[in-house]
C-alpha positions in Angstrom: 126.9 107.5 141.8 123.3 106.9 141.7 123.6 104.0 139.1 125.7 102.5 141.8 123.2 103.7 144.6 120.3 101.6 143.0 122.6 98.5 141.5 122.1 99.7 137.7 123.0 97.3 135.3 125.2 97.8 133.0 123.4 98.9 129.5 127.0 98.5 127.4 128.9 98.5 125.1 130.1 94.5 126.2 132.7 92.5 125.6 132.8 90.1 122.9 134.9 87.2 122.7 134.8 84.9 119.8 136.8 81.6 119.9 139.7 81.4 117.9 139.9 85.8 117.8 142.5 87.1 119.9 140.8 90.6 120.2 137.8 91.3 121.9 135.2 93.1 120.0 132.6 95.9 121.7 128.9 95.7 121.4 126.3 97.8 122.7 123.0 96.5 123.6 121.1 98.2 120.7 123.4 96.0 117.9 123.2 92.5 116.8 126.2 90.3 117.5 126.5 89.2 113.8 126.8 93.1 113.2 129.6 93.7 115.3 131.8 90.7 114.3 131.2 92.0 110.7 131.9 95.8 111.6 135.0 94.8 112.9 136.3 92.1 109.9 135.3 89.2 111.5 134.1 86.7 108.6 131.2 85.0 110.8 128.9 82.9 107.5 125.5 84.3 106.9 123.1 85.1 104.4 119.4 86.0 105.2 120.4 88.5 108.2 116.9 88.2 109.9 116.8 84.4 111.3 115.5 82.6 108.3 118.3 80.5 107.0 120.5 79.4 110.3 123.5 79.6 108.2 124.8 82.7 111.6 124.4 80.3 114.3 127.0 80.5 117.4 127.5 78.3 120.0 127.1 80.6 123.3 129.3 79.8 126.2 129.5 82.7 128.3 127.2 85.6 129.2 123.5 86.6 128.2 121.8 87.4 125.1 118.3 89.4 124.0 116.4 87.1 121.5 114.4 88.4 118.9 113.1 85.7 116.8 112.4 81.7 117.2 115.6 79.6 116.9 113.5 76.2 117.4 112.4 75.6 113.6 116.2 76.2 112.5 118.4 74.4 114.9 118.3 70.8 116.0 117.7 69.7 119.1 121.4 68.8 119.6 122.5 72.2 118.6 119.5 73.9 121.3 120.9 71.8 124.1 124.3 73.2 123.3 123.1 76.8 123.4 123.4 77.3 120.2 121.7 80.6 119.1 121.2 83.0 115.7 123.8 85.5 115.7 122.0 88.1 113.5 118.3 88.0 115.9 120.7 88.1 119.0 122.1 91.6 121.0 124.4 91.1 123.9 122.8 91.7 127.9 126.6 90.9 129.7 129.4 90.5 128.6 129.5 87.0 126.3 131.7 84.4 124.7 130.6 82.1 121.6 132.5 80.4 119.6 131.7 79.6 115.6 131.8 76.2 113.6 134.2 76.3 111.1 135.3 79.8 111.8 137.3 81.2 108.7 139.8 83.4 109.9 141.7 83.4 106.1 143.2 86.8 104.9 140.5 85.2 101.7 137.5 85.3 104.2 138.6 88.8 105.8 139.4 90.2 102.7 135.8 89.7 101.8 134.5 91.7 104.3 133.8 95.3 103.3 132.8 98.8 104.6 129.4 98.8 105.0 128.4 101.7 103.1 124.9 104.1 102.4 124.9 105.4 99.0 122.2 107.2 97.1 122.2 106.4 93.2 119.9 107.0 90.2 118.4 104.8 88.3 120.5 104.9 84.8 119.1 102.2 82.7 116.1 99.4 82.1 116.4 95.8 80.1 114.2 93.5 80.3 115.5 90.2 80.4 112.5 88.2 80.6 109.0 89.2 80.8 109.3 89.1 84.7 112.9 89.9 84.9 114.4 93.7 85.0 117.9 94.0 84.6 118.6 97.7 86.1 121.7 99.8 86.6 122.1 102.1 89.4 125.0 105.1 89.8 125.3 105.7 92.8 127.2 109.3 94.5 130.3 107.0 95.7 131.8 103.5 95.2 130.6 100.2 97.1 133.2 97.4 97.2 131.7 94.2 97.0 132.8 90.4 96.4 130.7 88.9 93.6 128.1 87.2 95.3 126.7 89.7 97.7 124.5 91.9 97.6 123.0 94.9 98.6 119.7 96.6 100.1 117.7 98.8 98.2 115.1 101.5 98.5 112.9 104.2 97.0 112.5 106.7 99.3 108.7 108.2 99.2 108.0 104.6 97.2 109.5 102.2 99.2 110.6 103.6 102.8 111.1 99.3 104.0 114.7 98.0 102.1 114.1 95.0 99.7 118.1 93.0 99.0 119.3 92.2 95.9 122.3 90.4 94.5 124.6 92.1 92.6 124.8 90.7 89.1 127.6 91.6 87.8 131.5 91.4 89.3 132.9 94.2 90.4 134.3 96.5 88.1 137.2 98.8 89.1 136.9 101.1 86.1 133.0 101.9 87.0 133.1 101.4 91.0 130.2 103.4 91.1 127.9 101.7 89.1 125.9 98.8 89.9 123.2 95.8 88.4 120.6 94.1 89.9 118.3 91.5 88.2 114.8 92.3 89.8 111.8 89.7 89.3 108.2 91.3 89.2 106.7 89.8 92.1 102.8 89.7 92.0 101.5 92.2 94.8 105.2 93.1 95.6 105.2 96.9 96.2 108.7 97.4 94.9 109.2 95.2 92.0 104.9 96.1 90.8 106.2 100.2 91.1 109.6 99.3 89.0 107.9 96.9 86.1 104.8 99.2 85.7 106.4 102.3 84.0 110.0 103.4 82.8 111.5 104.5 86.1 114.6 105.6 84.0 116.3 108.7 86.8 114.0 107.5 90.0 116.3 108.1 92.9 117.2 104.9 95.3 119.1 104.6 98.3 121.3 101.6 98.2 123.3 100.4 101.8 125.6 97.1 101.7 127.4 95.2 100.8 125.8 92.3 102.6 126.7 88.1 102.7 129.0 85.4 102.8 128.0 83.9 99.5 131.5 84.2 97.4 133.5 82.0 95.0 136.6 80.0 97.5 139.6 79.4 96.1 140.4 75.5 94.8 141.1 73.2 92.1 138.3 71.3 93.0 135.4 71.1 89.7 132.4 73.2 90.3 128.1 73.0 90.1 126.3 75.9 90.1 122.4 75.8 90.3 120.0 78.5 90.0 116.7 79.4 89.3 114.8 82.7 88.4 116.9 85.9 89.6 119.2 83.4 91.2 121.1 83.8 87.8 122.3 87.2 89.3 124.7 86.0 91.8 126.0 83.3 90.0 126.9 84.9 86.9 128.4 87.9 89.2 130.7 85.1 90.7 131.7 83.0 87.4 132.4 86.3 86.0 134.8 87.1 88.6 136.2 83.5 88.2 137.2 84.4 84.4 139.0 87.4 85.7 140.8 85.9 88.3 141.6 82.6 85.5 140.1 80.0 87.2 140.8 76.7 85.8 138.7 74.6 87.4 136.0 72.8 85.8 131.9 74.1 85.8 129.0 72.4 85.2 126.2 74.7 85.6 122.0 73.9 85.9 119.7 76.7 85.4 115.9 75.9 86.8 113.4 78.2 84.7 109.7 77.6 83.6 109.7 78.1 80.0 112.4 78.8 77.3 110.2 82.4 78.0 112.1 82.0 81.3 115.5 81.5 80.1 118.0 84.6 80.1 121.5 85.6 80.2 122.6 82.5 77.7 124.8 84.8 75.9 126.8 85.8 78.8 126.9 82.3 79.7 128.3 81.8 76.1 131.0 84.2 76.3 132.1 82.7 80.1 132.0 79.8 78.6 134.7 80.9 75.4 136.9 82.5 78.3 136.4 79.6 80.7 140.0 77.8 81.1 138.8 74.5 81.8 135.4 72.6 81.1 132.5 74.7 81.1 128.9 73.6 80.6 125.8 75.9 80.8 122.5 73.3 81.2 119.3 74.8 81.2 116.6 72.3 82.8 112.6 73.4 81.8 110.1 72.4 84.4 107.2 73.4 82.4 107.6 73.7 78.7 104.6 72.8 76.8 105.5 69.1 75.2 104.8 69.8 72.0 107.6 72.6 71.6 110.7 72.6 70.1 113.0 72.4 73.1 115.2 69.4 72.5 116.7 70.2 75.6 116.4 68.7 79.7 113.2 68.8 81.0 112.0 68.2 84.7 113.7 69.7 88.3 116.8 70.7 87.8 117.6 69.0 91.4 117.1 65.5 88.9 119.8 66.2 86.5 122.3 66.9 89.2 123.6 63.3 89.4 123.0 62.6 85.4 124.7 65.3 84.3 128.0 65.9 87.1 129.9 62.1 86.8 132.3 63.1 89.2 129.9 65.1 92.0 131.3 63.9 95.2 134.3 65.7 93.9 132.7 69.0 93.3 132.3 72.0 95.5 128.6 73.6 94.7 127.5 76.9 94.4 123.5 77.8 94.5 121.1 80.4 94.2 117.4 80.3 94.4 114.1 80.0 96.7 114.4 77.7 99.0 112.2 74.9 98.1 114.9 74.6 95.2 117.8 74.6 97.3 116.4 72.2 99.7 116.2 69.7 97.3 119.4 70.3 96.0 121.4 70.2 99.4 119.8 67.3 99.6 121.2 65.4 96.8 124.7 67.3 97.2 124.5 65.4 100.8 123.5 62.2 99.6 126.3 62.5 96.6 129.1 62.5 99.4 129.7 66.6 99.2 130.8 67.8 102.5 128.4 70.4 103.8 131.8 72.5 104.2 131.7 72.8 100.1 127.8 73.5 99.7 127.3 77.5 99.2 124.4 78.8 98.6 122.2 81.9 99.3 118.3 81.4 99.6 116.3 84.0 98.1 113.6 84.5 100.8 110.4 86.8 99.7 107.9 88.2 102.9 105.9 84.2 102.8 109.1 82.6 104.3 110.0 85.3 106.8 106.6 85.5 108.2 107.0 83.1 110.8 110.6 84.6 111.5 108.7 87.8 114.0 111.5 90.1 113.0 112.5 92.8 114.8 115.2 94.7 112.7 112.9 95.1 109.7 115.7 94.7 107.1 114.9 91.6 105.5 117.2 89.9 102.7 114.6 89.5 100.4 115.6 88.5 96.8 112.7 88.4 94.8 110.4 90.1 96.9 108.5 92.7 96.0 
């Protein structure tokens, strides 16, 4: 009575409506769009979660919208005229419509869309991979279904109270559901990654909450190129994996960008994909830094330069990356010039706290890959 007294505004839940949805979705005025469309199945892309890639953007054509973080680095000028905003930096203030480029409403797409779970595990084992690179196994207290390719955030609680995300890097496995493996890079000054390399953390307790992205193998017969760098292997090796179980016979070329041959892991996994693969499979690593009088006989330089030299056909192929973004970049960029639809470029940015700086988030849950 008094709300309607003093003309109170409604505080929510709102009305959603996405283009192309035939159901309206609720959000309240305390959750991000992106959220909501995901709570309830709705396979909107995205990857960073806290406006730092762009890869969430809707166009909004109805209604208000709360703000949180600059949209004027990310989107063009064409896509700002259009009222084009980031779906995970944006909570609803009236009821809205927006509509999504290239929505993907396939029972694939939805089918990738879990339950968002909270699971607390223990640290059950430690391998180094590299002398930066941890490859550590978590059992958790329940299962977390996951598409290979996503990942998950982590903390330590009493260490770490601020999550840190991390791609799972292995497929899922039905016989251990509640066991998962993350590849986690020691990160100078990092407060997670310095913690977890500087003693045997073997039983520490972590919290774990996900799963989280869009980044996934789709189904085709076209031929694939993968390119990663650093822990960037984790995702990729998770997805190629589930490509051998599911019998993929498309052909692969993948590029892995590392430092040194001290940099290179993982090349008997990529060995034994490559023995189950049913079509072509190639495994290039590509050293940026490897002293010249060594005896690598193999590529040396940017990996983004052997992209066209080694993949005849690459118009043709649909390309899956992993990797800071520097890296990507570059890449995309050839991909583009090469004739690759930006429809068949996947690829999920590992962004650390120097990229997300200028990103003022509010939600504090970055998607940080190799941060510390």
């Amino acid at each position: 009575m008094f709300g309607k007294l003093f003309g109170k505004k409604k505080t929510g839940p709102h009305m959603v409506r996405i283009e192309g949805v035939a159901k309206p979705i609720e959000c309240d005025e305390k959750t991000f769009l992106l959220s909501a469309a995901l709570r309830d199945g709705i396979p909107i892309p995205y990857s960073c979660r806290v406006g730092g890639c762009g890869t969430c953007k809707v166009q909004l054509l109805e209604g208000k919208v709360k703000e949180f973080t600059d949209k004027t680095y990310l989107l063009s000028q064409e896509e700002l005229r259009a009222n084009y905003i980031l779906s995970c930096q944006c909570q609803p203030r009236s009821d809205i419509r927006f509509r999504v480029d290239g929505l993907d409403l396939s029972a694939e797409a939805q089918a990738s869309v879990h339950q968002l779970v909270t699971r607390q595990g223990v640290i059950k084992a430690l391998r180094p991979l590299t002398h930066d690179i941890l490859e550590i196994s978590i059992e958790m207290d329940g299962p977390m279904e996951y598409t290979a390719g996503e990942y998950a955030d982590m903390r330590v609680p009493g260490v770490l109270e601020e999550f840190r995300s991390y791609s799972f890097a292995a497929r899922p496995d039905p016989q251990r559901a509640n066991l998962v493996v993350f590849h986690i890079r020691k990160v100078p000054g990092g407060s997670f990654t310095e913690w977890l390399h500087q003693a045997d953390r073997l039983g520490a307790r972590v919290e774990l909450r996900g799963p989280f992205g869009d980044f996934r193998l789709r189904s085709g017969a076209a031929p694939m190129v993968c390119v990663a760098g650093g822990s960037g292997m984790a995702p990729i090796k998770a997805l190629l994996e589930q490509a051998v179980a599911d019998g993929a016979q498309r052909d692969c070329t993948y590029l892995f960008g590392a430092r040194t041959q001290n940099d290179l892991y993982c090349q008997d996994d990529m060995a034994q994909i490559a023995s189950q693969w049913k079509g072509t499979f190639r495994f290039i690593p590509v050293l940026s830094n490897e002293p010249e009088d060594s005896d690598w006989t193999g590529p040396r330089g940017l990996v983004t330069e052997f992209l066209s030299r080694e993949v005849a056909d690459l118009a043709t192929c649909h390309a899956y990356m992993c990797g800071p973004p520097p890296m990507l970049d570059a890449a995309i960029e050839v991909l583009k010039q090469a004739g690759i639809s930006a429809d068949h470029i996947h690829f999920d940015k590992f962004l650390d706290k120097s990229h997300l700086a200028k990103t003022q988030v509010a939600n504090n849950i970055p998607h940080v890959g190799e941060n510390g």
